[in-house]
C-alpha positions, 0 to 999 in steps of 0.5 A: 500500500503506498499513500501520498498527502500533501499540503498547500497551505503552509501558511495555515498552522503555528510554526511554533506549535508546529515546532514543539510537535516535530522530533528534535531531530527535525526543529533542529534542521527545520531551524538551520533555515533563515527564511520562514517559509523554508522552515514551514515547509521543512516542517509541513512535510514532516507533519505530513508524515506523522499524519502518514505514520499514525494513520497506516501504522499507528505509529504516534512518537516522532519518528527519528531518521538514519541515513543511508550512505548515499543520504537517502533518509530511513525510518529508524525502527521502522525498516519495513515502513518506506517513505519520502519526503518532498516540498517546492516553494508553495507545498510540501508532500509525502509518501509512505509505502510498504515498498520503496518510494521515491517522491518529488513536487516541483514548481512549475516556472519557467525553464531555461532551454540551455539548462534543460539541453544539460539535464535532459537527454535527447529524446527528453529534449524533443519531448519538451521543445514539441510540447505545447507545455515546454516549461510543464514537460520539463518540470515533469521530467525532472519530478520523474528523475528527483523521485527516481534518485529518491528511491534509488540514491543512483544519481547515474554518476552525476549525469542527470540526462542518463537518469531515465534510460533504464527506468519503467515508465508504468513505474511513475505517476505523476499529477499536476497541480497546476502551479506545482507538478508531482511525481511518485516513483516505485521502481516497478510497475507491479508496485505501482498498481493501485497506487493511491495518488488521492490529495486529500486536504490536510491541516497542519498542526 
């Protein structure tokens, strides 16, 4: 099973409240940054997963993270349990499922075609400049390649064009919002049955 929330009202919740319900793990990052929205997205989506956790799992304490050698967050003491994290400059979202994810939201804006000739592959490249969407199309392509790199820590050594070569397309699904685009990756297609992509609205407390 494979569940994704998300919230788009960053704004809609006490930050300090917020802060006093997070691990110390999370306040103490969510800290590092000196831009208020920053911090209530680094807190939204750890929020989110809280919500996630206690609703599929039961799970109430604060979940604490290790981190693999590649910086690909896990769930300490909940091995079973996977999840991913995401948030863009409106939103914050998250993923939790039974199987490896990997998950991404991204703003959609516009793109520079120099930068996407560096990112993108070929047949990527052709997909973006014939789309009636270039900026769309290449947000999406680049939520596909972040939440691939979520799930498998595999950056392609440093080559992000490459990143899509081998992957299974059934294995995405992605939706757009239309400010922000999201994908969720599971790696296979046959995890990615059933997947429940429903965005259900959420308060942040």
């Amino acid at each position: 099973m494979t569940s994704v929330y998300l919230c788009q009202d960053i704004y809609g919740f006490d930050l300090q409240q917020a802060l006093a319900r997070v691990s110390g793990q999370r306040r103490q990052q969510a800290l590092r940054y000196r831009q208020e929205r920053d911090r209530r997205l680094c807190v939204a989506a750890y929020r989110l997963l809280q919500l996630a956790l206690q609703r599929q799992y039961g799970i109430g304490e604060p979940p604490q993270f290790t981190y693999t050698s590649k910086g690909k967050p896990l769930l300490a003491g909940h091995r079973h349990i996977h999840c991913s994290l995401s948030h863009c400059q409106s939103a914050a979202a998250v993923a939790v499922s039974d199987h490896p994810v990997g998950i991404d939201i991204e703003t959609r804006d516009h793109y520079s075609e120099e930068v996407a000739a560096r990112v993108m592959s070929g047949d990527e490249m052709r997909r973006i400049l014939t789309s009636t969407d270039p900026a769309g199309e290449f947000t999406h392509l680049w939520t596909m390649k972040e939440s691939l790199y979520k799930l498998t820590g595999d950056d392609s050594g440093g080559n992000p064009a490459r990143m899509l070569e081998e992957a299974d397309d059934d294995a995405f699904r992605t939706i757009d919002g239309g400010d922000w685009i999201l994908t969720v990756c599971l790696g296979r297609a046959s995890h990615a049955d059933g997947l429940d992509l429903v965005l259900e609205v959420v308060t942040i407390a």
